[in-house]
N, C-alpha and C positions, 0 to 999 in steps of 0.2 A: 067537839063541833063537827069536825071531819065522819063524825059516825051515824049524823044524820041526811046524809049528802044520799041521795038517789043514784044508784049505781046506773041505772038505766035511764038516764038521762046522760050519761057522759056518752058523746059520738064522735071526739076527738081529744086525743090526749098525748100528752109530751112528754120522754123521759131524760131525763138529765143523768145520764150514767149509761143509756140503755144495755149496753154492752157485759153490763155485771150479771153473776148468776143469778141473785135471785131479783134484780130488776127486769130482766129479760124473764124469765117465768110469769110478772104480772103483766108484760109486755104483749107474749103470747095469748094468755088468757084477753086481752081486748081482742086482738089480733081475730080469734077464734070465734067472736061474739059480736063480728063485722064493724068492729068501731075502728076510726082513720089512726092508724097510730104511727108516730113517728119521737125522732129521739136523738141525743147527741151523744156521742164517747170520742174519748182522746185520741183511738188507735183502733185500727182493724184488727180482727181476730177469725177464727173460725166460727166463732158464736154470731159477731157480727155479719158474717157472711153468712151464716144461715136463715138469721132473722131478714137479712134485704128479700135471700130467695122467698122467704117465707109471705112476702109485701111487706113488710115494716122499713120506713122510712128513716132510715140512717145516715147523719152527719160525723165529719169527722174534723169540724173548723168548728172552735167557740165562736160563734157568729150568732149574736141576739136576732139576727131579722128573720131568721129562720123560723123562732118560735112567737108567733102574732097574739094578740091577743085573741082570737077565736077560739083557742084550745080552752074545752071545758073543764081540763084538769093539768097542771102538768105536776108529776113526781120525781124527786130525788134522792139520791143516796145520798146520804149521810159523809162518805167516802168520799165524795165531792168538793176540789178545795173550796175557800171561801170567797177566793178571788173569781172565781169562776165568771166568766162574763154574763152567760144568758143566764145562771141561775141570780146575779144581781140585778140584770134587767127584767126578770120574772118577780122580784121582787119590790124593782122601786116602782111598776108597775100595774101594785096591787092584783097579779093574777091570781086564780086560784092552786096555791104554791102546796105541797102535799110532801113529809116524805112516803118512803116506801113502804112504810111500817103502817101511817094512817091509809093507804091506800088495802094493804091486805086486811087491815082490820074494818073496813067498809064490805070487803070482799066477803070475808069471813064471820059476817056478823050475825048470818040468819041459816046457816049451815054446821052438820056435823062436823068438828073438829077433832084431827086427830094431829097432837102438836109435841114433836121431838125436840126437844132442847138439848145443851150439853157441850161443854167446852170439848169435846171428842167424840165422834161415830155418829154424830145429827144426821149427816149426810147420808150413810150408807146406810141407817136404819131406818129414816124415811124414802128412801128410794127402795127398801127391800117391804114396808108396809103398803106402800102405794101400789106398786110390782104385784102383791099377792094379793089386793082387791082386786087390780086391773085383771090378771092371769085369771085369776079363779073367778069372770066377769059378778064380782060383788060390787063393782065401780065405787070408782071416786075424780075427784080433781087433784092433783099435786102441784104443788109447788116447793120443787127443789132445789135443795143447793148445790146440786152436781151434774152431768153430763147422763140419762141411766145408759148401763150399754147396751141393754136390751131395747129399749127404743128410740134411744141417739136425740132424746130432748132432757130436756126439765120440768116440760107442764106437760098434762094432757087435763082434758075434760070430758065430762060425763053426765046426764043429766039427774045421777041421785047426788042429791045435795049434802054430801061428805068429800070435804077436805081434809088433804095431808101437807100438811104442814113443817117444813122445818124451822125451828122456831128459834130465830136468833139472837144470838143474848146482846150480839154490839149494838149500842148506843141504848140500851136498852128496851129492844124495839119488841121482843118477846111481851112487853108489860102488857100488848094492845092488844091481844090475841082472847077469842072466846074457846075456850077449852072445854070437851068434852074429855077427851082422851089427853095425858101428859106421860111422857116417858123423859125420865133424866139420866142422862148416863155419865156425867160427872159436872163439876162444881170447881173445876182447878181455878188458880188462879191465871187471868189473860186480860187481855182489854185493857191491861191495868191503866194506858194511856187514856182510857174512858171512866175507869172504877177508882182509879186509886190505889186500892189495897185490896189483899183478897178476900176479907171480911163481907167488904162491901159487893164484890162479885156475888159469893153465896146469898147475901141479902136480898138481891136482885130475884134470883132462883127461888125462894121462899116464895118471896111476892108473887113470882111466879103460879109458884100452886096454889095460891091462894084466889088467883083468881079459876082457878078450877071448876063446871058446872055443877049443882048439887047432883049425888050420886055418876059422878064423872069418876073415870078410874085413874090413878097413878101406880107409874111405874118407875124404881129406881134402881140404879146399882145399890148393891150389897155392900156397905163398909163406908158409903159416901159421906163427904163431911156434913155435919149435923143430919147426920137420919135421922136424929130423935126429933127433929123440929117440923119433917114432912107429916103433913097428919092428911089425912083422907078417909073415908067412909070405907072405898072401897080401895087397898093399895096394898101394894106389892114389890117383893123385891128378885132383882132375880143376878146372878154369880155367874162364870163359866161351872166352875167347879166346888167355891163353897155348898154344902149340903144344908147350912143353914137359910139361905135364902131361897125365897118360896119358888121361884122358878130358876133352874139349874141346866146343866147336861150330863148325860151319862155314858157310860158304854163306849167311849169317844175313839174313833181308829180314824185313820188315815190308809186308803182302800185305791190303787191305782190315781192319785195324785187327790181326792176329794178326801172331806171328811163325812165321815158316819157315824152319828149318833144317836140318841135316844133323847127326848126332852121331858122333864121332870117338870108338873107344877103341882099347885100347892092337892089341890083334887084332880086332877086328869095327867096322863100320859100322851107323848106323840113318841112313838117308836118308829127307828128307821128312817131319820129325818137324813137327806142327802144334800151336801153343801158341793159344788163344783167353784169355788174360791179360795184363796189364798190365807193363810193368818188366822189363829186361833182366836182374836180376837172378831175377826166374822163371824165366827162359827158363835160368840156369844150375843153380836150384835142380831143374831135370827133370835134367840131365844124373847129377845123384847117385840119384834116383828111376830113370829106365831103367838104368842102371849095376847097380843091385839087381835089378831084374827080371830083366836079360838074365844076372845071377850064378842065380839061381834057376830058369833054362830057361824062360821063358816066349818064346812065339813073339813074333816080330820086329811083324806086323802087328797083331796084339790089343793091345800094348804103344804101338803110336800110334794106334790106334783110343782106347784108356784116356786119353792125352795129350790128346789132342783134344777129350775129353769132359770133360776137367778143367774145376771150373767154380769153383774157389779155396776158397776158405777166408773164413769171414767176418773184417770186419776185419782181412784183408791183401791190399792192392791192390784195395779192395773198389769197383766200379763202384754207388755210391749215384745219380748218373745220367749217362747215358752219349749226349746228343744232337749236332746238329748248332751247339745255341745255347748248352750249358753240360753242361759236366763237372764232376762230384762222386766224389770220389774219397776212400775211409775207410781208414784204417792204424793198427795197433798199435803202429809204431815207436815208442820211448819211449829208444833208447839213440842217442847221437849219427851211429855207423856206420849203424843204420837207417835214419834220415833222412835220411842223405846217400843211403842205395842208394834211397828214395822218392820222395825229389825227383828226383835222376838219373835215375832212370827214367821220372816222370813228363815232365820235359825231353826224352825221346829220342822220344815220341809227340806231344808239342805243342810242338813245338821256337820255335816265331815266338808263344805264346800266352802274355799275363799270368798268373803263377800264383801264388795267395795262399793260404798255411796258417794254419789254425787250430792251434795245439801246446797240448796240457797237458804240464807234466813233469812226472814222477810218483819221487813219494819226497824228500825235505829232503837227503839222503846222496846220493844221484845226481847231483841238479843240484847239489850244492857240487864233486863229483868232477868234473863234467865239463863244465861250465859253458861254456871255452873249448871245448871239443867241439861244442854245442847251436849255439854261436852262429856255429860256423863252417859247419855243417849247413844248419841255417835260412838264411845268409845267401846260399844259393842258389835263397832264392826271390824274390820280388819284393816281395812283403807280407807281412809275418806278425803274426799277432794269438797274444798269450802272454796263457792264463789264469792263473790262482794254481797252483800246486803241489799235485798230487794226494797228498796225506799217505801214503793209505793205513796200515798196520802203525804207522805213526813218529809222534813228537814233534815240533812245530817246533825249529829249530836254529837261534838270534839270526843274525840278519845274512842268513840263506839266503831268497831266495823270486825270483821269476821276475826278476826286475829284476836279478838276475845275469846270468842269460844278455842280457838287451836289452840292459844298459850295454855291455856285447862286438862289437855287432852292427854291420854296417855296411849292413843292406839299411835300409828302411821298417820300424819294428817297431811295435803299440801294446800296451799293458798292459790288457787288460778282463777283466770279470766273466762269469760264466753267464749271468747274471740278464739282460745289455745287448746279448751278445755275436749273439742271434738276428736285432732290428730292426739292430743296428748293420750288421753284414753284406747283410742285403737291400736295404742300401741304396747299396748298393756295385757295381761294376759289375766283373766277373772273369769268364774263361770258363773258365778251368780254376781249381776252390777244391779245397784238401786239408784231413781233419780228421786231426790224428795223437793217439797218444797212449794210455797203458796203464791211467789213473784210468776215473774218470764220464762220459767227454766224450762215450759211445758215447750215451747219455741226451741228446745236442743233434742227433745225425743226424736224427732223423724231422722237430725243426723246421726243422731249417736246409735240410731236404731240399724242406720244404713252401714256404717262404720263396723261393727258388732258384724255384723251379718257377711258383710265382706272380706271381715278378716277370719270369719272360721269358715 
């Protein structure tokens, strides 16, 4: 029903979460299209603070009088508890109640689509395809799910009618999405608190491609569970370094702190492709980013010129400092395959260096799912400090909290607070420190960063 709704007719509209990544992206896109927008969340942030600069109208009191009935649409996340005030009186209300998912699929209805899914790397390969339309002016519109660092937002817009999309599997809000373009970069099992089992996750991703446009392209990892079940007209698989899958890398060095390599596809080459970020698994998540590009004709050298000027994504692989005496390094990872590709990577740049993580684990449902997961992750690093369990949306769950994942562990682990975790660290001596994690912990970089920096 929601898919017949006139976009250009909405002139005001309400967001119930506004403050989340990718509600704040359909946020700006109004914002940018002169429509009145305003919106609630629980807590200030620096997102929040840049969307007021930006004119968007920002609450931070559940206060139903706030959103009137005049608003011609308001939208939620999902992420939203149930008790929530104004999203019940939006509801006993009869307004027009939307979530976030029916709203980008209005958005996205009569536009090229270019849609990243993937329990890992959604973020950083749609902000690296967006990035190399935008760079190489082949335009598009994005909507991200992360911070880019090259342009310090999550949307931009353009007036050639191709979207980049990150396409997200929770709640399973990807299903609503028109796809031209599909990239999958893994199938793990997450959400479980949404899917149940991991069966039903990949089921999800299926249906996903399924709604694919005819002659629309897909792209997958190499080895993913059930590849035999992707089918597409036109599709493709691509590896950092299997030679079996149709797009690869090659030639691979690490060259004054970047990497250099070459990209293999199934008919063409990009040689000399230069990556200025962190972690071998970026260096794979470009090979799905050029693979689109050079699907859409863009010339060979604008496409590593765009490469080259990548400058990440906030909080992932984030260089908070980068010298001679001490390395800081900030990550979103929050699922166990994350932090195995974060630390691994970080391993393959300071291969002889002490390297100690900071981990929040986020959600009471996740760390009971995957508890042996986390700790086999983490136990690739040297030291690791575990805070409390980032609740977020949930209830605690008796028995559940970080001391699950540490009883598991076999490196050095210790159990601290927010409150200790600042002086205790600066008192520590590491040259490579990692903060990971999907809660509040982004709220400890600037001290931990200050601390760091004044003790060397």
């Amino acid at each position: 029903m929601t898919d017949f709704i006139n976009i250009s007719q909405i002139k005001k509209v309400y967001f119930i979460g506004v403050g989340g990544i990718g509600m704040s992206a359909i946020a700006r896109f109004f914002n940018a299209r002169g429509v009145l927008v305003a919106g609630y969340d629980k807590t200030a942030t620096a997102l929040t603070d840049q969307l007021i600069k930006e004119g968007i109208l920002v609450q931070f009191v559940d206060d139903p009088s706030f959103c009137t009935t005049d608003f011609d649409a308001i939208v939620y996340t999902p992420a939203i508890p149930s008790d929530n005030l104004i999203l019940n009186h939006c509801r006993s209300h009869g307004m027009n109640l939307m979530k976030r998912s029916d709203m980008l699929q209005i958005i996205s209805r009569d536009t090229f689509n270019i849609c990243i899914a993937g329990t890992h790397g959604k973020t950083t390969i749609s902000t690296m395809v967006a990035h190399i339309l935008r760079h190489t002016e082949y335009g598009c519109n994005a909507f991200l799910g992360g911070i880019s660092s090259n342009y310090n937002t999550n949307f931009w817009s353009h007036p050639r009618p191709v979207c980049v999309i990150e396409a997200d599997e929770y709640d399973r809000s990807f299903l609503k999405l028109h796809p031209n373009v599909i990239a999958i970069t893994a199938m793990d099992a997450d959400h479980l608190d949404i899917y149940g089992t991991a069966y039903e996750v990949e089921e999800s991703f299926l249906a996903f491609t399924r709604n694919l446009k005819e002659s629309g392209l897909l792209i997958s990892k190499k080895g993913i569970q059930r590849e035999a079940e992707l089918s597409a007209s036109n599709h493709f698989t691509y590896h950092l370094e299997n030679k079996h899958a149709d797009i690869h890398a090659a030639n691979l060095e690490i060259v004054n702190g970047a990497y250099r390599y070459d990209v293999i596809g199934k008919s063409w080459e990009l040689n000399g492709v230069k990556l200025n970020m962190g972690g071998l698994h970026n260096v794979e998540n470009t090979l799905v980013a050029i693979a689109i590009a050079k699907h859409l004709g863009i010339e060979e050298e604008k496409i590593k010129l765009a490469v080259e000027d990548f400058k990440g994504v906030k909080r992932r692989f984030e260089f908070i400092i980068n010298s001679d005496d001490q390395v800081y390094i900030d990550d979103y990872a929050h699922h166990p395959e994350e932090l195995r590709a974060l630390i691994s990577g970080v391993r393959s740049l300071y291969p002889h260096d002490k390297l100690t993580i900071l981990f929040q684990p986020h959600l009471f449902t996740r760390t009971r799912d995957f508890a042996e997961g986390f700790a086999e992750s983490l136990d690739l690093a040297d030291e690791v400090f575990l805070l409390p369990i980032y609740p977020a949306r949930e209830l605690p769950i008796e028995g559940v909290d970080s001391s699950l994942i540490s009883r598991r562990m076999k490196a050095k682990v210790s159990l601290v607070e927010k409150e200790e975790v600042v002086q205790l660290l600066s008192t520590r001596a590491q040259k490579v420190f990692l903060t990971a994690g999907a809660g509040d912990i982004d709220k400890l970089i600037d001290p931990l960063k200050n601390a760091l920096i004044s003790k060397s």
